[in-house]
N, CA and C atoms as a LAMMPS dump frame, in Angstrom:
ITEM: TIMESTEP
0
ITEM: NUMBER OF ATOMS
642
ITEM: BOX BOUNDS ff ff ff
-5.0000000000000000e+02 5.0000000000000000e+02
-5.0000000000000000e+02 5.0000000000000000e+02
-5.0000000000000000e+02 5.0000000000000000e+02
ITEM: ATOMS id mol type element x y z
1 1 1 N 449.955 184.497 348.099
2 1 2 C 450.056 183.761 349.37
3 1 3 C 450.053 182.26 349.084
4 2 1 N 451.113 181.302 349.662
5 2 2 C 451.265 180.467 349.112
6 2 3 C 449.848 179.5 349.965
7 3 1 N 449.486 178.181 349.728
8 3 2 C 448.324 177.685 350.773
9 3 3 C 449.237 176.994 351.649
10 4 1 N 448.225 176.873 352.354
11 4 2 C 448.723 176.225 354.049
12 4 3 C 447.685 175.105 354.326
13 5 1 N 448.678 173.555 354.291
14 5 2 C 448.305 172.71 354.302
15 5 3 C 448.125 171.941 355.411
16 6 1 N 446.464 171.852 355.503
17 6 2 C 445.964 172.066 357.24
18 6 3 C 445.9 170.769 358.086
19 7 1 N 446.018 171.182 358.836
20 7 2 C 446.626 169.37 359.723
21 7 3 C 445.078 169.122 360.415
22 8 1 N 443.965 169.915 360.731
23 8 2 C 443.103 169.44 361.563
24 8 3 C 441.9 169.89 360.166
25 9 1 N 440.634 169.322 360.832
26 9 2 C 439.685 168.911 360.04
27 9 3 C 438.486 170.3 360.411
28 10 1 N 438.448 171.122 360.027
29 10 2 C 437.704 172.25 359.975
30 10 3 C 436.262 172.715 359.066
31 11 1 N 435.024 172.841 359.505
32 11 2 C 434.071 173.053 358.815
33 11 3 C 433.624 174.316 359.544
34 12 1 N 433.062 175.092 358.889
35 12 2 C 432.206 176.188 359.581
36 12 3 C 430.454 176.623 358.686
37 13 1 N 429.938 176.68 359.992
38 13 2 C 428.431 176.833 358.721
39 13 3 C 427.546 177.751 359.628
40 14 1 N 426.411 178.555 358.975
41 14 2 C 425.75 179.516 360.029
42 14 3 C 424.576 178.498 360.693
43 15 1 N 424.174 178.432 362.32
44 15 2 C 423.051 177.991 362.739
45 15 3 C 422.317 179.142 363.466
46 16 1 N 420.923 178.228 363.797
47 16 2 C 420.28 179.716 364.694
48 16 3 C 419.332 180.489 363.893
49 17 1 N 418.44 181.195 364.545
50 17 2 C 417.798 182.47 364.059
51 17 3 C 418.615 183.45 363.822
52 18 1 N 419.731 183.706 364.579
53 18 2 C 420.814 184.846 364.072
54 18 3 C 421.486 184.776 363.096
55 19 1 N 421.947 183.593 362.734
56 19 2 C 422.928 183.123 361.867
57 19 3 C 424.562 183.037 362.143
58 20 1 N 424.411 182.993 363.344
59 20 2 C 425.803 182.704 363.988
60 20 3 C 426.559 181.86 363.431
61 21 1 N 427.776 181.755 362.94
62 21 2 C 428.558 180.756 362.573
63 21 3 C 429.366 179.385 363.681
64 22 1 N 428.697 178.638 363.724
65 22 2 C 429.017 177.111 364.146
66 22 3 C 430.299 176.612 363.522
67 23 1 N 431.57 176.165 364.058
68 23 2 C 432.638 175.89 363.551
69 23 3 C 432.89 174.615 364.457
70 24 1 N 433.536 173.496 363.776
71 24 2 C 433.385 172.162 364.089
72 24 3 C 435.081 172.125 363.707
73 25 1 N 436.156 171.925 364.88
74 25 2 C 437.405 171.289 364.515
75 25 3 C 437.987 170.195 365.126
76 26 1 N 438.698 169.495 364.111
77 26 2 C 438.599 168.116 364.663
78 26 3 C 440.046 167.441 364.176
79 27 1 N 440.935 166.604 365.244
80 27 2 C 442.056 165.918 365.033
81 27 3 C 441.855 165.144 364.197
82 28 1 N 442.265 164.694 362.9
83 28 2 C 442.016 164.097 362.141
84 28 3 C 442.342 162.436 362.549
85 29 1 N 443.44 162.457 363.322
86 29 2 C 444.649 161.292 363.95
87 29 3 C 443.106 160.541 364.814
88 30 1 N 442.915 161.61 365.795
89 30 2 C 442.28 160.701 367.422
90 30 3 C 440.762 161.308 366.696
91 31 1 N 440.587 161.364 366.064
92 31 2 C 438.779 161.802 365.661
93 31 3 C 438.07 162.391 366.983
94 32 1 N 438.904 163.152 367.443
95 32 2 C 438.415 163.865 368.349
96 32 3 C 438.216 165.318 368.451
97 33 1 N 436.921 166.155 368.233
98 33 2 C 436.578 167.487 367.921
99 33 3 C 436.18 168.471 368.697
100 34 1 N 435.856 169.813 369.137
101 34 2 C 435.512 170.916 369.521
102 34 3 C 434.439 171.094 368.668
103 35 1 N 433.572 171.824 369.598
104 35 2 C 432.388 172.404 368.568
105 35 3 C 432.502 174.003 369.359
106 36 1 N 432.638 174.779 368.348
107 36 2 C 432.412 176.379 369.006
108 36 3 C 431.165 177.145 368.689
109 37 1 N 430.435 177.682 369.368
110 37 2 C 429.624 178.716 369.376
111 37 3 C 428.423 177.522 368.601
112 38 1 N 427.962 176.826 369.664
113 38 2 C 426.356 175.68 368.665
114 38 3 C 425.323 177.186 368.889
115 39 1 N 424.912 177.802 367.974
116 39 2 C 424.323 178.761 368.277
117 39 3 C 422.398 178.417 367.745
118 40 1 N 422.192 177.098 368.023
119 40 2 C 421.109 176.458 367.517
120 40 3 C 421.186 175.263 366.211
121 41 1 N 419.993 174.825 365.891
122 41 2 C 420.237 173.29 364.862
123 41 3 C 420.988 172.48 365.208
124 42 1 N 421.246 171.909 366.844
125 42 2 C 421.85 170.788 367.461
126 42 3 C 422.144 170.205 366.329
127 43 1 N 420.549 169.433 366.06
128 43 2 C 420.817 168.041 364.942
129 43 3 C 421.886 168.215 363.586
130 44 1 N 421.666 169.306 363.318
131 44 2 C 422.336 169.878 362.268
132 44 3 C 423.913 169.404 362.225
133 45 1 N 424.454 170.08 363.225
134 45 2 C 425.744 169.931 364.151
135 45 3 C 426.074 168.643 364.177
136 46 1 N 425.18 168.046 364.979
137 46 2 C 425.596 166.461 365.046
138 46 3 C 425.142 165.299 364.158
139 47 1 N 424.74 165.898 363.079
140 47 2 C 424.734 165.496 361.674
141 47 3 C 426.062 165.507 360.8
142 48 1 N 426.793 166.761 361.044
143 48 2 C 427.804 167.156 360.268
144 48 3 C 429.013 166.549 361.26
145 49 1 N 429.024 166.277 362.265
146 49 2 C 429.995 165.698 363.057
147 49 3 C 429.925 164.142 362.673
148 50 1 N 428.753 163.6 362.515
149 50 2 C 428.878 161.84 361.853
150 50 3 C 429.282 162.095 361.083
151 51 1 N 429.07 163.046 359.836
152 51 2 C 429.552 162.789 358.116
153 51 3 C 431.135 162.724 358.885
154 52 1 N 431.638 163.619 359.474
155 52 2 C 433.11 163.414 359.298
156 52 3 C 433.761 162.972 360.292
157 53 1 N 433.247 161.725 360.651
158 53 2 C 433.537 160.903 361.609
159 53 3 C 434.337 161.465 362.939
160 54 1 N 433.864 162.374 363.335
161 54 2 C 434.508 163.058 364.628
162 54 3 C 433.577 162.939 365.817
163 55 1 N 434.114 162.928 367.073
164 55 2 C 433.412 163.377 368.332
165 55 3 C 433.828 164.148 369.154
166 56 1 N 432.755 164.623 369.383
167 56 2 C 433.101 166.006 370.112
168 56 3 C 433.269 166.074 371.653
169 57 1 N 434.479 166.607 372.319
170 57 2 C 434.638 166.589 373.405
171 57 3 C 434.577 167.938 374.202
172 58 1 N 434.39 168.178 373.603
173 58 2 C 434.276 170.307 374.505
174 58 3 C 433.257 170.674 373.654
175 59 1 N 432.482 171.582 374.121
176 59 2 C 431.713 172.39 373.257
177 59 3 C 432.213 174.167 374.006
178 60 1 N 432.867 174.803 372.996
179 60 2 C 433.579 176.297 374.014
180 60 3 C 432.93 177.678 373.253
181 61 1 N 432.723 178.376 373.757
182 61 2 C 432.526 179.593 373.034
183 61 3 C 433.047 180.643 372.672
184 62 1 N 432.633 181.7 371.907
185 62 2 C 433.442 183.058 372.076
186 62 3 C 432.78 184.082 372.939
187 63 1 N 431.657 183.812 373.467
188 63 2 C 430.864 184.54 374.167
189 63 3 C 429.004 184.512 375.031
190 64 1 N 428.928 184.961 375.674
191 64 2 C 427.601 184.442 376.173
192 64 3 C 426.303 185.186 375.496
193 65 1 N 426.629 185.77 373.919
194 65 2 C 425.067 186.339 373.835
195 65 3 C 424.353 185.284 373.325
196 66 1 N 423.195 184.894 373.239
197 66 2 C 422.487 184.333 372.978
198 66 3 C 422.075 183.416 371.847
199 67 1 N 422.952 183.986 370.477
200 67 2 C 422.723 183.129 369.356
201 67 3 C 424.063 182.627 369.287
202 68 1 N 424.931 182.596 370.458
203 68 2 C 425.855 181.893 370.21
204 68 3 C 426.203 180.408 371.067
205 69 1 N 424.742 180.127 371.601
206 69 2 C 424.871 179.168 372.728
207 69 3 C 423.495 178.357 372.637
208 70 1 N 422.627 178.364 371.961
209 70 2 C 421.38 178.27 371.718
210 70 3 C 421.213 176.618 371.86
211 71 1 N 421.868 176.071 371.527
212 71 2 C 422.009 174.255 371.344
213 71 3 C 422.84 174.318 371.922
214 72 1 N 423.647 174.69 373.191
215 72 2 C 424.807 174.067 373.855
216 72 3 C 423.729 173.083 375.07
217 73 1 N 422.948 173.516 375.184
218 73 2 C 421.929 172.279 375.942
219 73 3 C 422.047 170.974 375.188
220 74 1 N 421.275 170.832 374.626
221 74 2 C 421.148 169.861 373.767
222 74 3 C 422.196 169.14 373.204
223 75 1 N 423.222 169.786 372.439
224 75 2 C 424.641 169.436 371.8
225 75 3 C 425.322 168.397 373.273
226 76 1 N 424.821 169.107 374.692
227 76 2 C 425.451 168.525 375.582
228 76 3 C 425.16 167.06 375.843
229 77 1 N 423.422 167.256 376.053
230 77 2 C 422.617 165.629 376.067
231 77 3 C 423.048 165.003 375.091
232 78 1 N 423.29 165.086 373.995
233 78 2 C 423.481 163.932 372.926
234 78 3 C 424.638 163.615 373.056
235 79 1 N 425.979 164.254 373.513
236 79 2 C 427.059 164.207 373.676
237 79 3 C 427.89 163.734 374.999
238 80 1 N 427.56 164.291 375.609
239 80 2 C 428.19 164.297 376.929
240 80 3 C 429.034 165.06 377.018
241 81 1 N 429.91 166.062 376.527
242 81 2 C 430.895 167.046 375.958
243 81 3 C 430.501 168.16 377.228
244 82 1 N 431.737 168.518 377.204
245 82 2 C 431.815 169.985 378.52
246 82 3 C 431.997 170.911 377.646
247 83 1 N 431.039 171.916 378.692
248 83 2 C 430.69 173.07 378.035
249 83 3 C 431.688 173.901 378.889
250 84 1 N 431.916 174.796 378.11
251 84 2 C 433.193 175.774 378.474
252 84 3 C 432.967 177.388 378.11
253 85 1 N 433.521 178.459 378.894
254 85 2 C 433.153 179.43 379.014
255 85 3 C 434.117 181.088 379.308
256 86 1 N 434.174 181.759 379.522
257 86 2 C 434.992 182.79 380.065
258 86 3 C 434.072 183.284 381.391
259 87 1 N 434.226 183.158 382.398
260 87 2 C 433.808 183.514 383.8
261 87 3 C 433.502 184.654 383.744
262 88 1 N 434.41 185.99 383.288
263 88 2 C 433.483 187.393 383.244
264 88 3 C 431.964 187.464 382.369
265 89 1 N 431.622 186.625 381.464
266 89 2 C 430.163 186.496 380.466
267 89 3 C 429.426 185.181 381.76
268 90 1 N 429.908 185.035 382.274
269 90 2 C 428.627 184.234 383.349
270 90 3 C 427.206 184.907 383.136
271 91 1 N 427.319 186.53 383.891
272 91 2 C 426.183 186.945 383.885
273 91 3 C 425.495 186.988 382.93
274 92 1 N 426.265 186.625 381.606
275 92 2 C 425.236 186.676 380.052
276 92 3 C 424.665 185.511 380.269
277 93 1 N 425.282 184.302 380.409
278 93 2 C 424.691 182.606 380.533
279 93 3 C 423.821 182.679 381.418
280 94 1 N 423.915 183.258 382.474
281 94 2 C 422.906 183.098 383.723
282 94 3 C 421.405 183.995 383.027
283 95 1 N 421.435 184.709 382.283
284 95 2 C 420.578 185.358 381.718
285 95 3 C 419.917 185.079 380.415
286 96 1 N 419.865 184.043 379.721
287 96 2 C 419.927 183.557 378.572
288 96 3 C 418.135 184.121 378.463
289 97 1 N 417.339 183.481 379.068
290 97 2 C 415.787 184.031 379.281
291 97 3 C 415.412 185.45 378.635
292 98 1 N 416.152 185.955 379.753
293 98 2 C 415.947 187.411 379.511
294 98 3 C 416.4 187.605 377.759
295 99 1 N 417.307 187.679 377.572
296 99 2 C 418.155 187.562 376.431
297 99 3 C 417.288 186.96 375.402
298 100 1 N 416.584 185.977 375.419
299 100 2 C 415.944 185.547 374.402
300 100 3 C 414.683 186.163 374.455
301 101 1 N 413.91 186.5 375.097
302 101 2 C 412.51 187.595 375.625
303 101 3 C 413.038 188.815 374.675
304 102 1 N 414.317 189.481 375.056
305 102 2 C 413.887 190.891 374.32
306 102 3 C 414.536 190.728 372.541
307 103 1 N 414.81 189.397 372.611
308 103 2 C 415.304 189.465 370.766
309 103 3 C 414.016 188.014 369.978
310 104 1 N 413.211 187.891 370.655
311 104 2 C 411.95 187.302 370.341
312 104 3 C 411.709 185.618 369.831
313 105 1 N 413.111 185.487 370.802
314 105 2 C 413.547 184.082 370.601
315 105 3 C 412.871 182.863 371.698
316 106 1 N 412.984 181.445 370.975
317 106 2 C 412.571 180.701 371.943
318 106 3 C 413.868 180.179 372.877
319 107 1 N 413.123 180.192 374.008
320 107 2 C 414.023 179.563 375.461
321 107 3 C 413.988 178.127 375.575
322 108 1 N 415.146 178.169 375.738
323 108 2 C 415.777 176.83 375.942
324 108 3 C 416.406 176.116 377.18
325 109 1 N 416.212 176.063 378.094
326 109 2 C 417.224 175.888 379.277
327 109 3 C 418.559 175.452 378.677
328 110 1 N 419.846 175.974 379.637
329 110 2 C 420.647 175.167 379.075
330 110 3 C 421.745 175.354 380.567
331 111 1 N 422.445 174.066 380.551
332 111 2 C 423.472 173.78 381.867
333 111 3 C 424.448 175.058 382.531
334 112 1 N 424.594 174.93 383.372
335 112 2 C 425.703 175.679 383.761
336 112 3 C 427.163 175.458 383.393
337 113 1 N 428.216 176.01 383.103
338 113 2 C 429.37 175.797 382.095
339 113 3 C 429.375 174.563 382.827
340 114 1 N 430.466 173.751 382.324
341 114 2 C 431.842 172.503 383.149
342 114 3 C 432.638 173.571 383.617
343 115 1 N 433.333 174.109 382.573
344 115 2 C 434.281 174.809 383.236
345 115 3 C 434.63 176.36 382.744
346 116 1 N 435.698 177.062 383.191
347 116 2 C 435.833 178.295 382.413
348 116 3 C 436.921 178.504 382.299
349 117 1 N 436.922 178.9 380.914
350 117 2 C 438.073 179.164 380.223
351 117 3 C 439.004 180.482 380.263
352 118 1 N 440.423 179.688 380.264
353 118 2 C 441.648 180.973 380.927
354 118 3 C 442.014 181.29 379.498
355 119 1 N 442.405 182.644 379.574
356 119 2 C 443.672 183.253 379.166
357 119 3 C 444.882 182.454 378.623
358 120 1 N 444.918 181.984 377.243
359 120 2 C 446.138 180.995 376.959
360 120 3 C 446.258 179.612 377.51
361 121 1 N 444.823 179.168 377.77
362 121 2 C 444.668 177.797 378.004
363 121 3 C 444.92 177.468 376.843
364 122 1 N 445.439 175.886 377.172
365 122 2 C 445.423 174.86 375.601
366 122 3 C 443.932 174.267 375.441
367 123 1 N 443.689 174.163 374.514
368 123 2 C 441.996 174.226 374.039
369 123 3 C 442.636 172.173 373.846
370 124 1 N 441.008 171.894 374.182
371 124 2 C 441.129 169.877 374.076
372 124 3 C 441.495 169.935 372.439
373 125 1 N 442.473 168.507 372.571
374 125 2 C 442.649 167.974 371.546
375 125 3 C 444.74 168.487 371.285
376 126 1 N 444.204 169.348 372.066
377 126 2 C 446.051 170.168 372.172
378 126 3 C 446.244 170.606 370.872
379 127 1 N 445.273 171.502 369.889
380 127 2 C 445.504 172.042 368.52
381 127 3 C 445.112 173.322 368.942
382 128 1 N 445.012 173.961 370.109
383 128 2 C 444.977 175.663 369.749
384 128 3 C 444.896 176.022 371.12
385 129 1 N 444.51 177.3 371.26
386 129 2 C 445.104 178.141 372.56
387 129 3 C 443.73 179.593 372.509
388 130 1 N 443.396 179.219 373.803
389 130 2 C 442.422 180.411 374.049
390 130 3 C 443.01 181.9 374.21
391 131 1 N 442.409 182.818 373.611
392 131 2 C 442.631 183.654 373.661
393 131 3 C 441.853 185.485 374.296
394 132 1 N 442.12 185.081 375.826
395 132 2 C 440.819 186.66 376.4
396 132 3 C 440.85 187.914 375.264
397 133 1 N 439.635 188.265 374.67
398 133 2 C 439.622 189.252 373.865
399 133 3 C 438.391 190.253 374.076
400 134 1 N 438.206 190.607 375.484
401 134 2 C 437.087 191.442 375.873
402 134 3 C 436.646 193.02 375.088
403 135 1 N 435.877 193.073 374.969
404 135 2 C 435.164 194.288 374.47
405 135 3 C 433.843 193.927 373.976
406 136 1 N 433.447 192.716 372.96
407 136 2 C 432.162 192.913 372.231
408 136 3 C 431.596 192.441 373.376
409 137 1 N 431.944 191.735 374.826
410 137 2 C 431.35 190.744 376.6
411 137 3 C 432.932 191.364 376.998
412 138 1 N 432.633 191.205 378.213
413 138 2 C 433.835 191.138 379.118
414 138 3 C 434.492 189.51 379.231
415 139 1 N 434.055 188.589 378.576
416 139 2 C 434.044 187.662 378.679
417 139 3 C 434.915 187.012 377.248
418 140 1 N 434.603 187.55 376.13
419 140 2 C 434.717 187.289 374.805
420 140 3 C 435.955 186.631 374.452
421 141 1 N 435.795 186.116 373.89
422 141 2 C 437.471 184.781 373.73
423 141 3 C 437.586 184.876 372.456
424 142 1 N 438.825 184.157 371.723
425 142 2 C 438.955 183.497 370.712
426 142 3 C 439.76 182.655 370.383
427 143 1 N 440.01 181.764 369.59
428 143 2 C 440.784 180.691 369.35
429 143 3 C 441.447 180.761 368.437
430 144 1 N 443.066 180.382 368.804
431 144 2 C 444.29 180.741 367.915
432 144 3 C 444.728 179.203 367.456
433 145 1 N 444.666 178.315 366.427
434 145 2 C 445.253 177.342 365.969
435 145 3 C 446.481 177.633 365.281
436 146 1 N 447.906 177.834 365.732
437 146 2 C 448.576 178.263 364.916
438 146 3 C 449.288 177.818 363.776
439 147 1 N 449.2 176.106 363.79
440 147 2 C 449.78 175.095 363.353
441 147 3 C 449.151 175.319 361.712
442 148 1 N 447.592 175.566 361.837
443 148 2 C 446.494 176.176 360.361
444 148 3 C 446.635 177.396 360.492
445 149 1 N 447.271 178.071 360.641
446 149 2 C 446.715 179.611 360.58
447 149 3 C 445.525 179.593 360.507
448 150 1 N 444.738 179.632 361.713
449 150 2 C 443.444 179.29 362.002
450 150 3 C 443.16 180.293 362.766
451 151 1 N 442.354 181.609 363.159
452 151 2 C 441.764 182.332 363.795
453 151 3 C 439.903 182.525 364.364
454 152 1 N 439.915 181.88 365.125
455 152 2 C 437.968 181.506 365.043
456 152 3 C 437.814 182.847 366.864
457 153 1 N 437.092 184.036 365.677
458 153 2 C 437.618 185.377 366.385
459 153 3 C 436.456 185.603 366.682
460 154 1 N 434.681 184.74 366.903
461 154 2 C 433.502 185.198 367.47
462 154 3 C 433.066 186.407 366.88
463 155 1 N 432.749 187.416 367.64
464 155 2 C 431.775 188.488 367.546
465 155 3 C 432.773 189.626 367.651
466 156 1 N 434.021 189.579 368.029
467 156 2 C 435.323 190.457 368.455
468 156 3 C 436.319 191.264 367.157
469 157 1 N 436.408 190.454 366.082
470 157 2 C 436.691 190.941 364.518
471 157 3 C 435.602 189.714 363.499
472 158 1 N 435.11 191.21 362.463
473 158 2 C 434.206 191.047 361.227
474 158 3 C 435.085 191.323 360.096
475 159 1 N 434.983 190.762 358.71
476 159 2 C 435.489 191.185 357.934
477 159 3 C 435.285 192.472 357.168
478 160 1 N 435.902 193.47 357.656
479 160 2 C 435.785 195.033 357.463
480 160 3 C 435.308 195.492 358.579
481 161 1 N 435.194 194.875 359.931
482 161 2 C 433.883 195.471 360.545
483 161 3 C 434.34 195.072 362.125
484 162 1 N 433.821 194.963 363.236
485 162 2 C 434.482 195.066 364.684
486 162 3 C 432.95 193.852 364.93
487 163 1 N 433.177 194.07 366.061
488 163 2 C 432.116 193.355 367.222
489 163 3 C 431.701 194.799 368.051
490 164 1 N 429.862 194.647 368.221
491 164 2 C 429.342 196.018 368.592
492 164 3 C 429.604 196.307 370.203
493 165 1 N 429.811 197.314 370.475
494 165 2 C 429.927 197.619 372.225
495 165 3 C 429.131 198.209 372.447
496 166 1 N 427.604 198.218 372.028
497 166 2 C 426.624 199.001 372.745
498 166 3 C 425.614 198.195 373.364
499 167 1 N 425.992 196.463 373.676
500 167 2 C 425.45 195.435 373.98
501 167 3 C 425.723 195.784 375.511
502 168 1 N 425.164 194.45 376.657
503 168 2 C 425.419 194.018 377.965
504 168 3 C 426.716 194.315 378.084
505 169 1 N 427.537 195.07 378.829
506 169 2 C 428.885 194.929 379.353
507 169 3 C 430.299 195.187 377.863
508 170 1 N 429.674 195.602 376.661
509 170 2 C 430.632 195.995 375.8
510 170 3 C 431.31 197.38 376.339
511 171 1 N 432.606 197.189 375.513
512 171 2 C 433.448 198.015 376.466
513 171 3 C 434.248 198.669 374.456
514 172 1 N 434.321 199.59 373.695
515 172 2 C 435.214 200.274 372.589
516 172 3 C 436.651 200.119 372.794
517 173 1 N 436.503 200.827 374.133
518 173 2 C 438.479 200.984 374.447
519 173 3 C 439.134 199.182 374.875
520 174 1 N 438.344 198.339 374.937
521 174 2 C 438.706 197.214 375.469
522 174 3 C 438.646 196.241 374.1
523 175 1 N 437.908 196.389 372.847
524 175 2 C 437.342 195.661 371.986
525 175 3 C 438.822 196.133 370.94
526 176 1 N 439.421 197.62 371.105
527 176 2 C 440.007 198.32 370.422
528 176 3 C 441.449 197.674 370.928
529 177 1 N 441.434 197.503 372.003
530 177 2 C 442.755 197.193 372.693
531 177 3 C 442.749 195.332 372.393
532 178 1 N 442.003 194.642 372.821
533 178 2 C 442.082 193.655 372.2
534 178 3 C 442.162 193.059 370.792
535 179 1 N 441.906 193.993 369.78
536 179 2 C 442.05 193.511 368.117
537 179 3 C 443.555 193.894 367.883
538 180 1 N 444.16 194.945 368.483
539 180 2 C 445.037 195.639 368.402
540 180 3 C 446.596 194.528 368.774
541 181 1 N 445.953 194.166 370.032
542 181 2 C 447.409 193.234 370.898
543 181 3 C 447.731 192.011 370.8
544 182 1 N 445.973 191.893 370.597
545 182 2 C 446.228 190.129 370.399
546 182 3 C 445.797 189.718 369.508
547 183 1 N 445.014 190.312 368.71
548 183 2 C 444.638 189.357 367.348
549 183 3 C 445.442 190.052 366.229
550 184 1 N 445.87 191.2 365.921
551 184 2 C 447.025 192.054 364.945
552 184 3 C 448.314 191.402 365.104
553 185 1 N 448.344 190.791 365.955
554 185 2 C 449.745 190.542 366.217
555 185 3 C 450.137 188.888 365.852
556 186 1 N 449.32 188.338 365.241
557 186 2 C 449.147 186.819 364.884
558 186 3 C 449.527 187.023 363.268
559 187 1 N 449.878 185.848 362.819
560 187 2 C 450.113 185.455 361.801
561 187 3 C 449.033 186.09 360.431
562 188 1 N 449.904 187.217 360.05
563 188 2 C 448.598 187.943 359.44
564 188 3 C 447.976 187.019 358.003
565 189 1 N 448.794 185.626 358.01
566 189 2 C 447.942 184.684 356.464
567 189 3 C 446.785 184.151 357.158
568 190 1 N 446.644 184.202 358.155
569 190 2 C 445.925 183.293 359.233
570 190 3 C 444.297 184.026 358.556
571 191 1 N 443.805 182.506 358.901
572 191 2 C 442.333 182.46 358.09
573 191 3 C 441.385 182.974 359.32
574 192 1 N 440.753 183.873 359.363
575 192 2 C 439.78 184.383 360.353
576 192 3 C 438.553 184.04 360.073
577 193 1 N 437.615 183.312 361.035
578 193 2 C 436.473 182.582 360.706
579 193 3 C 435.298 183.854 362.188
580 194 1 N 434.56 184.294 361.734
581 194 2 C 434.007 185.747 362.232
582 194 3 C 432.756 185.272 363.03
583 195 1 N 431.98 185.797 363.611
584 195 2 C 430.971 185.313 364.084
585 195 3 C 430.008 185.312 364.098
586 196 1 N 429.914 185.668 362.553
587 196 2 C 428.759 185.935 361.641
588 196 3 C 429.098 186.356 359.739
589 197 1 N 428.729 186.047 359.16
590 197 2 C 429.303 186.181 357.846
591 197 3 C 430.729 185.345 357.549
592 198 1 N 431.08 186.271 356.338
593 198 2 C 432.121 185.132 355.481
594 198 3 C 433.768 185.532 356.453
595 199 1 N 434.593 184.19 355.976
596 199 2 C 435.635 184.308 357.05
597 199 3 C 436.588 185.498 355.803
598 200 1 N 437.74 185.968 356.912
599 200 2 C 438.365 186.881 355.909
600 200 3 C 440.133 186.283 356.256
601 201 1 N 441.006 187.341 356.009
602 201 2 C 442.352 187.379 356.633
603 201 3 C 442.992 188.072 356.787
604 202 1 N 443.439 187.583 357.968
605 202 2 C 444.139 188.633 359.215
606 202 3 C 444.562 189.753 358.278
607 203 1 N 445.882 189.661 357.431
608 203 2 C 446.347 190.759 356.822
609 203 3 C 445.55 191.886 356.064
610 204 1 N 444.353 191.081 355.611
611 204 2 C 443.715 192.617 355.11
612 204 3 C 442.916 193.231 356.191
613 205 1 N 442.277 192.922 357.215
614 205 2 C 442.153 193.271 358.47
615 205 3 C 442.822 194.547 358.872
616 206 1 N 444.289 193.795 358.829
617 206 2 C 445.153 195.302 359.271
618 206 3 C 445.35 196.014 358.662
619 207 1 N 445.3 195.772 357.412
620 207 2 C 445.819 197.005 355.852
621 207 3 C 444.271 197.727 356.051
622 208 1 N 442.977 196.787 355.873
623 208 2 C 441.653 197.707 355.11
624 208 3 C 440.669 197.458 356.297
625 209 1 N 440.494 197.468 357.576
626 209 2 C 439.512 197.684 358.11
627 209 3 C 439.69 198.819 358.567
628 210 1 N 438.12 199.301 358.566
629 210 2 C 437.724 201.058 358.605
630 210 3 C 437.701 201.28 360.035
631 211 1 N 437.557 200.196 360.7
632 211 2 C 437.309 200.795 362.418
633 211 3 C 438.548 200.432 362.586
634 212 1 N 439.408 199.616 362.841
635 212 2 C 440.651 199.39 363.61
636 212 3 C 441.939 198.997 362.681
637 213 1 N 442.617 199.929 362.395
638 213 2 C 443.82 199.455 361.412
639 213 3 C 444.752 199.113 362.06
640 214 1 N 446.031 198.313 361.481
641 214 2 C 447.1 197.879 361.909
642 214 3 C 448.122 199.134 362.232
């Protein structure tokens, strides 16, 4: 595979008690960035956003469970950045409390979205495109940069492995139908950054994953 020489400024690192992966992308031109899934270690975040001289104007997610939103409070105060969302996972955001009570986490208040995110919206900065990918939430998104073969696929595809549906509102036939239509069908060199563990790519996805093949 030959490399693909990337036009935007991309870091990804795990935050949180879960270890959710935090992914930071950023126009290199207008130093202007996205932060996805702050899933805790604000400072952390906006530590790694000075080193590479970016600011962040959206903060968006792939979903409303809990270690994936953990510092979107905070990330917000220091920032001023809109927080962004998929409208069917409301009821996960509106529940964050609860959510952190039965996985033995500390509570955090955190804002109600800015706004919520469509189906093939252009994501800020005009470098990628949302993508509805319901099953692991009814809510669950992901982000297609196609310019990097860039895939930042949340909790929805693991490398070898799916996003679980025995959570709040997971749905198999919907998680199955979404890896299937819309993320199989992308640029299979495309770098998949997961929402937890190491990133993989698309193409072996479809050749060698055990739950959902191409």
């Amino acid at each position: 595979m030959q490399p693909n020489p990337s036009t935007l400024v991309r870091e990804t690192f795990p935050v949180g008690p879960l270890g959710c992966n935090c992914t930071i992308v950023g126009d290199p031109q207008t130093k202007k960035a996205i932060v996805i899934d702050p899933g805790g270690d604000h400072q952390l975040i906006l530590d790694r956003l000075d080193a590479l001289g970016l600011k962040v104007v959206s903060i968006i997610h792939t979903h409303a469970h809990l270690d994936h939103f953990l510092a979107s409070g905070e990330m917000k105060k220091a920032t001023g950045a809109t927080l962004h969302l998929h409208k069917d996972d409301q009821f996960l955001w509106d529940n964050l409390e609860m959510q952190c009570r039965l996985f033995g986490v500390a509570y955090t208040p955190v804002p109600a979205p800015d706004q919520w995110l469509q189906d093939d919206e252009e994501l800020a900065c005009g470098c990628g495109v949302a993508l509805h990918t319901p099953g692991h939430t009814p809510g669950s998104m992901s982000f297609w940069f196609p310019q990097d073969r860039l895939l930042i696929a949340g909790d929805t595809l693991f490398r070898r492995g799916i996003g679980r549906t025995d959570l709040w509102g997971g749905d198999h036939q919907q998680i199955e139908r979404s890896i299937r239509q819309r993320l199989y069908t992308l640029d299979e060199e495309a770098v998949v950054v997961t929402g937890h563990g190491p990133d993989t790519v698309l193409g072996e996805e479809i050749r060698e994953n055990p739950f959902i093949r191409g």
